[in-house]
BAGUTOR-318263 format. One record per residue (C-alpha): y negated, x, z; chain; residue in three letters; residue number from 1. Coordinates in nm, 3 decimals, decimal comma, always signed. Each point is the difference from the previous one (the first is absolute). Layout:
<drenpa c2="Y" c1="X" c3="Z" filum="A" selum="ALA" drenti="NUM"/>
...
***
This chain:
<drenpa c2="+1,354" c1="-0,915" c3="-0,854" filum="A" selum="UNK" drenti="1"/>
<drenpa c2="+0,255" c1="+0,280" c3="-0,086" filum="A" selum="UNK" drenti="2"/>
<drenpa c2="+0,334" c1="-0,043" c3="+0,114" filum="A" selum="UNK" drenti="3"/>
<drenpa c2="+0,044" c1="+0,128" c3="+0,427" filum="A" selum="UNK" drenti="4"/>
<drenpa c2="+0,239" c1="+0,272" c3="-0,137" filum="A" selum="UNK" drenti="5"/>
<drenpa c2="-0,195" c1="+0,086" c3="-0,283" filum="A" selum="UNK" drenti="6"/>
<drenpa c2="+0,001" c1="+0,366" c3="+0,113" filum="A" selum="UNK" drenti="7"/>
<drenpa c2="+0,350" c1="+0,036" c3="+0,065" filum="A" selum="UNK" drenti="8"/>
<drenpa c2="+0,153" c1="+0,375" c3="-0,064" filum="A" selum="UNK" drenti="9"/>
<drenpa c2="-0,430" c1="+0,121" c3="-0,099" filum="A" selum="UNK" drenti="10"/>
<drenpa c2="-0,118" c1="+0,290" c3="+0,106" filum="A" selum="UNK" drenti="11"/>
<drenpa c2="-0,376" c1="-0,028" c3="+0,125" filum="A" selum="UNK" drenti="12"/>
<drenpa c2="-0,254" c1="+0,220" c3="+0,133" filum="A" selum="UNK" drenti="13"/>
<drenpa c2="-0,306" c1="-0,136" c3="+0,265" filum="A" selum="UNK" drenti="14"/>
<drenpa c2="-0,250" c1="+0,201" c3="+0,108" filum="A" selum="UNK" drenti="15"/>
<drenpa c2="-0,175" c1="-0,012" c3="+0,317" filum="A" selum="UNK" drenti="16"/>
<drenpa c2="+0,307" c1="-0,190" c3="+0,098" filum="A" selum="UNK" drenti="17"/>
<drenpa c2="+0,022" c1="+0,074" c3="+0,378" filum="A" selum="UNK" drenti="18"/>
<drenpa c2="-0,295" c1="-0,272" c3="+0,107" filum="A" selum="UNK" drenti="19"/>
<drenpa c2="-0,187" c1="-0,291" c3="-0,155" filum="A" selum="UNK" drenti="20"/>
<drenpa c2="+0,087" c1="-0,136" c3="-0,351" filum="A" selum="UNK" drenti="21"/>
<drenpa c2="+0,198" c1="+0,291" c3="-0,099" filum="A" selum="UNK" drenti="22"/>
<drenpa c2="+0,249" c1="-0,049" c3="+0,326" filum="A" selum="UNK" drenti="23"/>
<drenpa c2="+0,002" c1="-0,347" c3="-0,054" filum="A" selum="UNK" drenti="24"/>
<drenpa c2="+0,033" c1="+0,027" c3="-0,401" filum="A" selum="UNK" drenti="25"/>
<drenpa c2="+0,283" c1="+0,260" c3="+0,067" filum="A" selum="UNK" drenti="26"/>
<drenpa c2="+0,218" c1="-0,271" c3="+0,214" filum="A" selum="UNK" drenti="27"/>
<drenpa c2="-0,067" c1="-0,272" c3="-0,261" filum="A" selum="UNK" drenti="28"/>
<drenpa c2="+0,150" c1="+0,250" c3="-0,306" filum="A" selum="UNK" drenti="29"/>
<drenpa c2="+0,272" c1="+0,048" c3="+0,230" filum="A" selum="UNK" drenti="30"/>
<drenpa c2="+0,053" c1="-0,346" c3="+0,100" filum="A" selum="UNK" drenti="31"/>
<drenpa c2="+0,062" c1="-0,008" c3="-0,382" filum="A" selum="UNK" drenti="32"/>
<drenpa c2="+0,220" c1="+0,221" c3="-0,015" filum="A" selum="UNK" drenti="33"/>
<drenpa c2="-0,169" c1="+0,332" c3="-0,089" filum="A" selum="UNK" drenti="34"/>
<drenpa c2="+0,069" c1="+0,355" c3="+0,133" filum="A" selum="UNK" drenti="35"/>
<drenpa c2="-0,380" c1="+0,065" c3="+0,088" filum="A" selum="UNK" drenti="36"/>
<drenpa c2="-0,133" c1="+0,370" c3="-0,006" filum="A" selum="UNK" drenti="37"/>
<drenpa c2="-0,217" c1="-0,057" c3="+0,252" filum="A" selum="UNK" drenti="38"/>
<drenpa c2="-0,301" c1="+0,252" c3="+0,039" filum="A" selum="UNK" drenti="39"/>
<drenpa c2="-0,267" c1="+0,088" c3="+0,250" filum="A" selum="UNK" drenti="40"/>
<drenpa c2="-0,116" c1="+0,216" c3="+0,199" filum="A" selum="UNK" drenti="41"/>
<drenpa c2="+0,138" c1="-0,141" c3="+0,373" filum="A" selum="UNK" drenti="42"/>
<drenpa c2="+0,356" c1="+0,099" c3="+0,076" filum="A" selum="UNK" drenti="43"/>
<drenpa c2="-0,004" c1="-0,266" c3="+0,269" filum="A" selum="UNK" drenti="44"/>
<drenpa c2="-0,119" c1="-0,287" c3="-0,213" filum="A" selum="UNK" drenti="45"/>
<drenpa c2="+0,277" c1="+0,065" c3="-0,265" filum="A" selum="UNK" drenti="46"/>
<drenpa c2="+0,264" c1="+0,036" c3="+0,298" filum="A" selum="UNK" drenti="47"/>
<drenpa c2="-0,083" c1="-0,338" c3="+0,070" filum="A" selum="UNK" drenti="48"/>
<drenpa c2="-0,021" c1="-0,131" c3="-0,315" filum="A" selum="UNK" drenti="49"/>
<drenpa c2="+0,363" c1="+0,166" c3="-0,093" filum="A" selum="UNK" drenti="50"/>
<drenpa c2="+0,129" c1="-0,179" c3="+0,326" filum="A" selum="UNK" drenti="51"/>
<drenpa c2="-0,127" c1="-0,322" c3="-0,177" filum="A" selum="UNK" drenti="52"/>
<drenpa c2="+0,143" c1="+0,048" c3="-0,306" filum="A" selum="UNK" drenti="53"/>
<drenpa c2="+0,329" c1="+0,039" c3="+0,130" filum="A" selum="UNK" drenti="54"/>
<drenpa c2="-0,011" c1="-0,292" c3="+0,181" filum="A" selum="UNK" drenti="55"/>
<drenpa c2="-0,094" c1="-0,181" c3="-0,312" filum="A" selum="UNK" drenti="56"/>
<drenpa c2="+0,306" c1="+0,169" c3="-0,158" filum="A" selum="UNK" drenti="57"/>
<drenpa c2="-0,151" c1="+0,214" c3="-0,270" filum="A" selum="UNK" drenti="58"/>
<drenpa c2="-0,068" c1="+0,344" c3="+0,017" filum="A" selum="UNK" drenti="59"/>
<drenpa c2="-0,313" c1="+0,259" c3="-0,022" filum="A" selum="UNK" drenti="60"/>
<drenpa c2="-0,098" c1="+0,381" c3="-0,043" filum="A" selum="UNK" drenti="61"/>
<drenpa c2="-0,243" c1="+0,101" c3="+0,219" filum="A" selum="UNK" drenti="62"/>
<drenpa c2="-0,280" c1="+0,249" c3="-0,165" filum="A" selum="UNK" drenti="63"/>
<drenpa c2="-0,260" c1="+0,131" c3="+0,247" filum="A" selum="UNK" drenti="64"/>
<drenpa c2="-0,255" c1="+0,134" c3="-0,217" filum="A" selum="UNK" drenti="65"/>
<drenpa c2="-0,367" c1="-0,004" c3="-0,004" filum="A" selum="UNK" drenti="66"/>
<drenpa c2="-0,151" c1="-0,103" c3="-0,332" filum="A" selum="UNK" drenti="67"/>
<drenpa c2="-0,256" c1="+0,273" c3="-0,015" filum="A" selum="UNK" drenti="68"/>
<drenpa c2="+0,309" c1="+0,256" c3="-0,079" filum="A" selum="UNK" drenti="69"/>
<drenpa c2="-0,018" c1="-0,032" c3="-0,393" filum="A" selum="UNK" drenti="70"/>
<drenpa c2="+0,304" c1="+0,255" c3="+0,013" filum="A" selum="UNK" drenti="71"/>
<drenpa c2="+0,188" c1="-0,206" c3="+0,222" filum="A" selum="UNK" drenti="72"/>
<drenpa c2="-0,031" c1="-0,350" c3="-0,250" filum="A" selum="UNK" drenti="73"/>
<drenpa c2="+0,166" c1="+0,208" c3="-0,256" filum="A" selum="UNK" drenti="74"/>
<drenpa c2="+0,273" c1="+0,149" c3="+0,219" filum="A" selum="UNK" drenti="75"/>
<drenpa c2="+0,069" c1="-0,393" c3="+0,104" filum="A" selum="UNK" drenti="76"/>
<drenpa c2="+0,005" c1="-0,060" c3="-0,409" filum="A" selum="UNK" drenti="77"/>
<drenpa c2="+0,264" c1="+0,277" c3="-0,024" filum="A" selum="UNK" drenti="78"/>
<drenpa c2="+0,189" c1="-0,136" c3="+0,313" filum="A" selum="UNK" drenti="79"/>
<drenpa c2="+0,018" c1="-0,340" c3="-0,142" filum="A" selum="UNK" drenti="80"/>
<drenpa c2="+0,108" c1="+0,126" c3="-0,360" filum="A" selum="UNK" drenti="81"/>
<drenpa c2="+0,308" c1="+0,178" c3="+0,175" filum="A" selum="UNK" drenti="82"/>
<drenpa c2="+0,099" c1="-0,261" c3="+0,199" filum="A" selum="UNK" drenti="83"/>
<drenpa c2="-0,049" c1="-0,332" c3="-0,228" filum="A" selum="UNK" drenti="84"/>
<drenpa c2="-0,124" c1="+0,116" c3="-0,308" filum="A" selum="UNK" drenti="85"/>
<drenpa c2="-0,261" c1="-0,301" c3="-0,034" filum="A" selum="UNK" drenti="86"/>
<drenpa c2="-0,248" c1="-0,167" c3="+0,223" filum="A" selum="UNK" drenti="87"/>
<drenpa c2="+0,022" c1="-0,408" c3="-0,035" filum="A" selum="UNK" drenti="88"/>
<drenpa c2="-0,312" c1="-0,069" c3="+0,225" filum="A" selum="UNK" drenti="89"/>
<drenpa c2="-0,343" c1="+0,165" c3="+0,157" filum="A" selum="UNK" drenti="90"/>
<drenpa c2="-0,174" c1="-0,198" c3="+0,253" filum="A" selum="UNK" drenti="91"/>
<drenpa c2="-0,324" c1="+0,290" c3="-0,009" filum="A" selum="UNK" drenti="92"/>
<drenpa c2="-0,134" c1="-0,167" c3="+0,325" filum="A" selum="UNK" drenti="93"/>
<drenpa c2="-0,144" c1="+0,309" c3="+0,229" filum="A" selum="UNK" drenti="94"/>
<drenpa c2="-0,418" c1="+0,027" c3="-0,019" filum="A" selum="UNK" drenti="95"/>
<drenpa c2="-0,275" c1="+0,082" c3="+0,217" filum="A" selum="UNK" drenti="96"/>
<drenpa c2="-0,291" c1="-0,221" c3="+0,096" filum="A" selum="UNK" drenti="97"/>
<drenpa c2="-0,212" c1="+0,367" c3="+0,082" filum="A" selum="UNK" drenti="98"/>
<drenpa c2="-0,371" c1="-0,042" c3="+0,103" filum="A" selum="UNK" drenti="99"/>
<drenpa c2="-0,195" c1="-0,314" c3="-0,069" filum="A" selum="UNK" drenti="100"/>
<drenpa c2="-0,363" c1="+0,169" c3="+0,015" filum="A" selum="UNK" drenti="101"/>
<drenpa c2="-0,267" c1="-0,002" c3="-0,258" filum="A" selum="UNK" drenti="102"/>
<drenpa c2="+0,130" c1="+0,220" c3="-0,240" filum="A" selum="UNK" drenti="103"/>
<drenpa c2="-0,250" c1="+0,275" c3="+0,012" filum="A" selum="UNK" drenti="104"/>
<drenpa c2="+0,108" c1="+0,051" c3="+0,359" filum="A" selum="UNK" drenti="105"/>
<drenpa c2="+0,374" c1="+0,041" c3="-0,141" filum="A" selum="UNK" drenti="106"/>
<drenpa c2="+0,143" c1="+0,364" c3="+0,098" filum="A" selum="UNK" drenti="107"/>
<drenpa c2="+0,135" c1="+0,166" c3="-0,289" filum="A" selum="UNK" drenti="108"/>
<drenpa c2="+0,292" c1="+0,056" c3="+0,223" filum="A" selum="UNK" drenti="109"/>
<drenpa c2="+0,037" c1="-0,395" c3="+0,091" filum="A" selum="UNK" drenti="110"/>
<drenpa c2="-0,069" c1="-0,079" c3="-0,386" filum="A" selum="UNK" drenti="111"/>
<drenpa c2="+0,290" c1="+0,254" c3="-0,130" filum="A" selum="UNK" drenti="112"/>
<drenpa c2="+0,271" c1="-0,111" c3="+0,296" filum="A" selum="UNK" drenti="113"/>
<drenpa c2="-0,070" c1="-0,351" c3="-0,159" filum="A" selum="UNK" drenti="114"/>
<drenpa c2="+0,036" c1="+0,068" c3="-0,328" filum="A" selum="UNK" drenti="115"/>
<drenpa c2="+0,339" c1="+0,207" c3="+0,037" filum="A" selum="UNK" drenti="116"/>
<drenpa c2="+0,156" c1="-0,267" c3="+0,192" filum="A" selum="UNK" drenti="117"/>
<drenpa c2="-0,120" c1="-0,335" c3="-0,243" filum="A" selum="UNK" drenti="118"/>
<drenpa c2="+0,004" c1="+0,154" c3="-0,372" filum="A" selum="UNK" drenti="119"/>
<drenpa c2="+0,104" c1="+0,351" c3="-0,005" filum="A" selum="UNK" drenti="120"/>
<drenpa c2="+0,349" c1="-0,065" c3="+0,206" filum="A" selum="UNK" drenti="121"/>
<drenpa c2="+0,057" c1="-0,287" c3="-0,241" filum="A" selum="UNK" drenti="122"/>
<drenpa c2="-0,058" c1="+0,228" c3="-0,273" filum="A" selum="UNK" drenti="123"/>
<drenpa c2="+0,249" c1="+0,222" c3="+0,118" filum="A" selum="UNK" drenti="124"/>
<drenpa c2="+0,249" c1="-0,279" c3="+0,018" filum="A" selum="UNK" drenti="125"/>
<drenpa c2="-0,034" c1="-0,111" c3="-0,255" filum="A" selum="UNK" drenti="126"/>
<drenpa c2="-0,021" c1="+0,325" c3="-0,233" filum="A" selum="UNK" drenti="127"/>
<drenpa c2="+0,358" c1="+0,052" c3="+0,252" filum="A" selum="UNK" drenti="128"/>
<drenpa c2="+0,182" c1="-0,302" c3="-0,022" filum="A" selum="UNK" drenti="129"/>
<drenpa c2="-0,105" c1="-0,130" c3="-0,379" filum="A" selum="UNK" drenti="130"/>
<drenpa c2="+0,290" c1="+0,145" c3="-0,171" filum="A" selum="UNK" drenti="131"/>
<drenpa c2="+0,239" c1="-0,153" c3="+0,309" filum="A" selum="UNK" drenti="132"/>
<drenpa c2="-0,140" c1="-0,323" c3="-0,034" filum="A" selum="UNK" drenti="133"/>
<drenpa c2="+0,061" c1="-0,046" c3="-0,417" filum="A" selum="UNK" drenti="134"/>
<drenpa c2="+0,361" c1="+0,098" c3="+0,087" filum="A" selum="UNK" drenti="135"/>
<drenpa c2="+0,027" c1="-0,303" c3="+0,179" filum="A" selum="UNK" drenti="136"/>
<drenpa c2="+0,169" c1="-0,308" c3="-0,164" filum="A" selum="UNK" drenti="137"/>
<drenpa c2="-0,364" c1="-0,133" c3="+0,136" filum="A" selum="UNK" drenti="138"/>
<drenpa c2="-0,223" c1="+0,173" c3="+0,160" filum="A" selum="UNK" drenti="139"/>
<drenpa c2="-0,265" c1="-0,152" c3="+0,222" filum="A" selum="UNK" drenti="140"/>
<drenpa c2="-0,328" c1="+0,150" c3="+0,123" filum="A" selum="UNK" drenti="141"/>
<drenpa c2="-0,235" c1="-0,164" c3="+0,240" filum="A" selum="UNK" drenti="142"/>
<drenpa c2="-0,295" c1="+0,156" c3="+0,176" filum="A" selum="UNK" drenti="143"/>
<drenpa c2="-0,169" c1="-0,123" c3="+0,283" filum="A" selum="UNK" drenti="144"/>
<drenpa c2="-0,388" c1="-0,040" c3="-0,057" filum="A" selum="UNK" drenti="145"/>
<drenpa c2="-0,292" c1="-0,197" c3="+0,107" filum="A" selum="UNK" drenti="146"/>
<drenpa c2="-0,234" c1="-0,197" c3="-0,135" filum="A" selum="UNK" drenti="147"/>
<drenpa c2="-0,297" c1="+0,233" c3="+0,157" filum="A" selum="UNK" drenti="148"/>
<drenpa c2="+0,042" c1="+0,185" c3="-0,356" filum="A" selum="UNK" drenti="149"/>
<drenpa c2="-0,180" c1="-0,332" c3="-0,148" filum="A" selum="UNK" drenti="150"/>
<drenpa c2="-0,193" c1="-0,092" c3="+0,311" filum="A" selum="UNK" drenti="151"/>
<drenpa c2="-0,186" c1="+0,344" c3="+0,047" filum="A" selum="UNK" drenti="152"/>
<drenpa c2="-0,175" c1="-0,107" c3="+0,307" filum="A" selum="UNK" drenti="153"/>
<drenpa c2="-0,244" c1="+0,243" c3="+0,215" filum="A" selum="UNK" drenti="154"/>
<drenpa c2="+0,161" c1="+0,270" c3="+0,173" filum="A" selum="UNK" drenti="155"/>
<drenpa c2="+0,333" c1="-0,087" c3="-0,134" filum="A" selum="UNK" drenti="156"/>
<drenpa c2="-0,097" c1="+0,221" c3="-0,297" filum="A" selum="UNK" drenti="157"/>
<drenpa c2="+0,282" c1="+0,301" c3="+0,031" filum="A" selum="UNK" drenti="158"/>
<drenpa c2="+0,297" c1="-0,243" c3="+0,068" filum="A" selum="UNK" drenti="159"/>
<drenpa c2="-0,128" c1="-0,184" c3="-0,286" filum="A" selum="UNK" drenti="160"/>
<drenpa c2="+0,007" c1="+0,258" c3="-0,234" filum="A" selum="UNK" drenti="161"/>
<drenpa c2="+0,334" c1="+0,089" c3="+0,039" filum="A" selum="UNK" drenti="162"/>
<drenpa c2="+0,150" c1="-0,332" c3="-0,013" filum="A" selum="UNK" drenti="163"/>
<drenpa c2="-0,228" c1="-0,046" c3="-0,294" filum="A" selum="UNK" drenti="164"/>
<drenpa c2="+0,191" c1="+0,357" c3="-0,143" filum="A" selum="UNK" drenti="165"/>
<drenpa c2="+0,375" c1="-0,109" c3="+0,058" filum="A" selum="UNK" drenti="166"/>
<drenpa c2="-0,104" c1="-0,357" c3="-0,147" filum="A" selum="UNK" drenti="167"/>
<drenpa c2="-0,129" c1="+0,165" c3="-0,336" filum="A" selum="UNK" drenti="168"/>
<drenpa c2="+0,354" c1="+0,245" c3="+0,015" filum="A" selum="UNK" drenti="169"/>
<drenpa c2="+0,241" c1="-0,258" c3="+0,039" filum="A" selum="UNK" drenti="170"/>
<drenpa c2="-0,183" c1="-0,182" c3="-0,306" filum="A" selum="UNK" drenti="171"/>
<drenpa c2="+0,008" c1="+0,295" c3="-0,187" filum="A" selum="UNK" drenti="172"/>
<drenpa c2="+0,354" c1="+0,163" c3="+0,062" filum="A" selum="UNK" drenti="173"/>
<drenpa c2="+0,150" c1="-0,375" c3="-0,042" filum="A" selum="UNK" drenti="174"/>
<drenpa c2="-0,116" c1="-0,044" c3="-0,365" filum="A" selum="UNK" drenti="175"/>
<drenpa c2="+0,122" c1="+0,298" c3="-0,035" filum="A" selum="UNK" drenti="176"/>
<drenpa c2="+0,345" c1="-0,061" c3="+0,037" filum="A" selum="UNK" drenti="177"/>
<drenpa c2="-0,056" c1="-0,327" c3="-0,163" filum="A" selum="UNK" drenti="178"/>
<drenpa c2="+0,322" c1="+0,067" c3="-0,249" filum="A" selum="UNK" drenti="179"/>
<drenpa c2="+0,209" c1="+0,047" c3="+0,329" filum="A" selum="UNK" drenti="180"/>
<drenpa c2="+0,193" c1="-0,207" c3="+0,264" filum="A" selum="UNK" drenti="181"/>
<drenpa c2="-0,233" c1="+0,139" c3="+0,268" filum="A" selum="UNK" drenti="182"/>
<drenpa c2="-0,266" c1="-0,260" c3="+0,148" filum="A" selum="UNK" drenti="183"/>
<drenpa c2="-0,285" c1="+0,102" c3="+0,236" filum="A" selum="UNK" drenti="184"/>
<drenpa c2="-0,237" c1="-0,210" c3="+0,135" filum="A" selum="UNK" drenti="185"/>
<drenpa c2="-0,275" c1="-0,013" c3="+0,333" filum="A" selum="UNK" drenti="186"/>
<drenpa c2="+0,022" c1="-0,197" c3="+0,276" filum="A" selum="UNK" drenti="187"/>
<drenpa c2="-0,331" c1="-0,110" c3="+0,215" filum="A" selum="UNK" drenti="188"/>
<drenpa c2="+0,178" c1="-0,104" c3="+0,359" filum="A" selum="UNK" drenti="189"/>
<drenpa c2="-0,321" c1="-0,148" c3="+0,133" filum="A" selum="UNK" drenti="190"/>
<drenpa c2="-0,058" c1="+0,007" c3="+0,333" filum="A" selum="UNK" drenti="191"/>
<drenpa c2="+0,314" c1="+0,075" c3="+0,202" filum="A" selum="UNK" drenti="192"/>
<drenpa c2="+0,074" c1="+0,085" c3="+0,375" filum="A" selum="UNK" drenti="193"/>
<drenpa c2="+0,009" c1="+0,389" c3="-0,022" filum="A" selum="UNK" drenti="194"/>
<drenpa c2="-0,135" c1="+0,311" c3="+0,200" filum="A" selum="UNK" drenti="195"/>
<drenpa c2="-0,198" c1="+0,067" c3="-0,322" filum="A" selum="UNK" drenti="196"/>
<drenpa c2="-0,155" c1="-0,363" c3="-0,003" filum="A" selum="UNK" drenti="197"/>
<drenpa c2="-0,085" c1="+0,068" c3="+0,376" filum="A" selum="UNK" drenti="198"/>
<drenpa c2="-0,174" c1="+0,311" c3="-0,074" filum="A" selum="UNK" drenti="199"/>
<drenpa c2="-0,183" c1="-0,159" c3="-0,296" filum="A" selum="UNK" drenti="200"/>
<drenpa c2="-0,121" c1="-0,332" c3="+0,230" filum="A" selum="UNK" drenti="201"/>
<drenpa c2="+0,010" c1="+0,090" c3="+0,382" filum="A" selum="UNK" drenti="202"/>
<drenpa c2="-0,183" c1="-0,327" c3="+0,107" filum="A" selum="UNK" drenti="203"/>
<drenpa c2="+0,305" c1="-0,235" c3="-0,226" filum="A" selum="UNK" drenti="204"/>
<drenpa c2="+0,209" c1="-0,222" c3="+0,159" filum="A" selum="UNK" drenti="205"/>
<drenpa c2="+0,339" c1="+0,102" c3="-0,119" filum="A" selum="UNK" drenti="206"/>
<drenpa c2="+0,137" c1="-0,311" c3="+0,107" filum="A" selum="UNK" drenti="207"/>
<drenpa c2="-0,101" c1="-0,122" c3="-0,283" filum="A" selum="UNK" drenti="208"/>
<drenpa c2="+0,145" c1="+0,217" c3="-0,262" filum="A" selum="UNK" drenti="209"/>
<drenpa c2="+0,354" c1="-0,053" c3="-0,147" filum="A" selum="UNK" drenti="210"/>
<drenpa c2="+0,207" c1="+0,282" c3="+0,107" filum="A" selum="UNK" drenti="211"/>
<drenpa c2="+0,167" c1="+0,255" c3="-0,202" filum="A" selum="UNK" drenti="212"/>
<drenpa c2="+0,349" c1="-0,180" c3="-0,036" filum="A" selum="UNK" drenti="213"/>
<drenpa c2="-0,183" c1="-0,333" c3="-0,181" filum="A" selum="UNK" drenti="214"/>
<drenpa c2="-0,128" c1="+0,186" c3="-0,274" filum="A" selum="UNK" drenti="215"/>
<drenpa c2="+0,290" c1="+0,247" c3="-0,042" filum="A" selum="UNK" drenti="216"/>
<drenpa c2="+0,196" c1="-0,223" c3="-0,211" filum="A" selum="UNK" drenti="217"/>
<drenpa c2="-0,272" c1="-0,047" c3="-0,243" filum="A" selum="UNK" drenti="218"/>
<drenpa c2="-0,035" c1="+0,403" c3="-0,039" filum="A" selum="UNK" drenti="219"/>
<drenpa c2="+0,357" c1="+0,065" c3="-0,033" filum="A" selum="UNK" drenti="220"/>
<drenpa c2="+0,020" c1="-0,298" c3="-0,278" filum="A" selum="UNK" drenti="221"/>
<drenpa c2="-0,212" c1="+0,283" c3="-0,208" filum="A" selum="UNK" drenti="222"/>
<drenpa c2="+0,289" c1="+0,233" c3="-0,002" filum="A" selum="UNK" drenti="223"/>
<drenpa c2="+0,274" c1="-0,297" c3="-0,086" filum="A" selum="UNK" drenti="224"/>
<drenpa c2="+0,188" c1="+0,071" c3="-0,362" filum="A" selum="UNK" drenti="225"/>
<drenpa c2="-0,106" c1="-0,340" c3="-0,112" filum="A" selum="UNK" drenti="226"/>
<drenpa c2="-0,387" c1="+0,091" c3="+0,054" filum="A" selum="UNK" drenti="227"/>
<drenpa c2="-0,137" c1="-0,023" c3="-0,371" filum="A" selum="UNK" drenti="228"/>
<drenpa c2="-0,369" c1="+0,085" c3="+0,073" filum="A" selum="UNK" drenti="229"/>
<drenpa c2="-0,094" c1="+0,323" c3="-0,042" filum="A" selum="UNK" drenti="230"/>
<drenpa c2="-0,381" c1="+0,149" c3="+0,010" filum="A" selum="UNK" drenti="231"/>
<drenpa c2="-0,097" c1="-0,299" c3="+0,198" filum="A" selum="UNK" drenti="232"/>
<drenpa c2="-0,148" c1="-0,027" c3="+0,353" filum="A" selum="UNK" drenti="233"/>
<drenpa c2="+0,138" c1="-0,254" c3="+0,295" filum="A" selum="UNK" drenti="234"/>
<drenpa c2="-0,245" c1="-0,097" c3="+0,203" filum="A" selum="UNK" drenti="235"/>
<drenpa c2="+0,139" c1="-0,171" c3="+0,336" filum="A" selum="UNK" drenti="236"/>
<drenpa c2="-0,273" c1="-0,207" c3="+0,002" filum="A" selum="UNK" drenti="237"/>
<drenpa c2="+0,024" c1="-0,129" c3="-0,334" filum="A" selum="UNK" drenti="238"/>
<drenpa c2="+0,351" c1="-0,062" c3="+0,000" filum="A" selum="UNK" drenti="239"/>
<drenpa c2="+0,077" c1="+0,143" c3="-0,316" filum="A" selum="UNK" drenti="240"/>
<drenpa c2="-0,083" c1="+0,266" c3="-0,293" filum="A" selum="UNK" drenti="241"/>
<drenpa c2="-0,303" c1="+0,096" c3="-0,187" filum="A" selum="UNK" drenti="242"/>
<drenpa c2="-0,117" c1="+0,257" c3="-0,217" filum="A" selum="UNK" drenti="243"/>
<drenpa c2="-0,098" c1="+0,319" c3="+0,176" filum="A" selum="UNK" drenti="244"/>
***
């Protein structure tokens, strides 16, 4: 387990950061001791979340963006290479469950809104914040996934697909910088107490779901400079890596 202050004076960027994992992975960076860049698309979510911070004694910059502005991700790359020069850590955590309908019923309109959110935002971080991240003494990638890209079931066909996607791009773009100090790796949460899991499951109990907080620590261990894995996949569930 990496040291509490392992993230002490690291700068790191979460997305979808003003509810569910990404609020609660933002407080556990800071708890760390990061400066989180925290990013979504709810002013009053962040405003909350920077209240939070500050009470935890660390510090955050609050980026209300929505990931579907391509133009904007770079802008935030430019900001950041200003201002720090490097990114340490990305928690990529923002997706969208979309439709869950038999996929010849999927709108092409439903279809591309999920696919910008889950692979082509991701692709625009990462195309963004690549050059940040090697500047780091060790940067840390981690994106937020699910194991429906394996499972495939009926109707969950177009979140599938693009969790399938970002899976096969992190394993790609991490060998590729194989001969750097930069490690990026998935993370499957499992099943977790969020508006998304609600949406996905109406008739669940979410009493019986671990909440956001439990598995924070576990995410946020991904982004830690003493993480050595890199192209791997963390699967909640599992308790530990295996090959993506």
């Amino acid at each position: 387990m990496p040291e509490q202050q392992d993230l002490q004076g690291k700068v790191v960027l979460v997305t979808g950061a003003s509810r569910g994992i990404g609020y609660a992975a933002s407080l556990e960076a800071a708890r760390r001791g990061a400066h989180v860049i925290a990013v979504a698309r709810t002013v009053g979510g962040l405003e909350e979340l920077d209240d939070e911070i500050q009470e935890l004694g660390s510090s955050a910059t609050l980026v209300p963006l929505d990931l579907k502005d391509g133009d904007a991700i770079d802008r935030l790359g430019a900001a950041i290479f200003e201002r720090w020069g490097l990114l340490d850590g990305l928690i990529a955590n923002a997706a969208m469950l979309g439709v869950l309908s038999p996929l010849p019923h999927v709108s092409p309109e439903d279809f591309e809104k999920v696919m910008t959110i889950n692979v082509v935002a991701n692709y625009r971080l990462i195309r963004s914040l690549d050059l940040l991240l090697r500047q780091s003494e060790a940067g840390r990638a981690v994106f937020v996934s699910s194991s429906s890209a394996r499972s495939a079931r009926p109707y969950w066909g177009l979140y599938a697909a693009s969790k399938a996607a970002l899976d096969a791009m992190v394993k790609s773009w991490s060998a590729e910088m194989a001969q750097t100090r930069v490690k990026a790796n998935v993370f499957y949460p499992g099943a977790v107490r969020t508006a998304m899991r609600a949406k996905a499951m109406p008739g669940e109990n979410p009493e019986t779901l671990p909440q956001p907080a439990e598995i924070a620590p576990k995410l946020v261990d991904l982004i830690s400079p003493a993480l050595a894995e890199t192209g791997k996949l963390y699967d909640v569930r599992e308790g530990g890596f295996s090959e993506l």
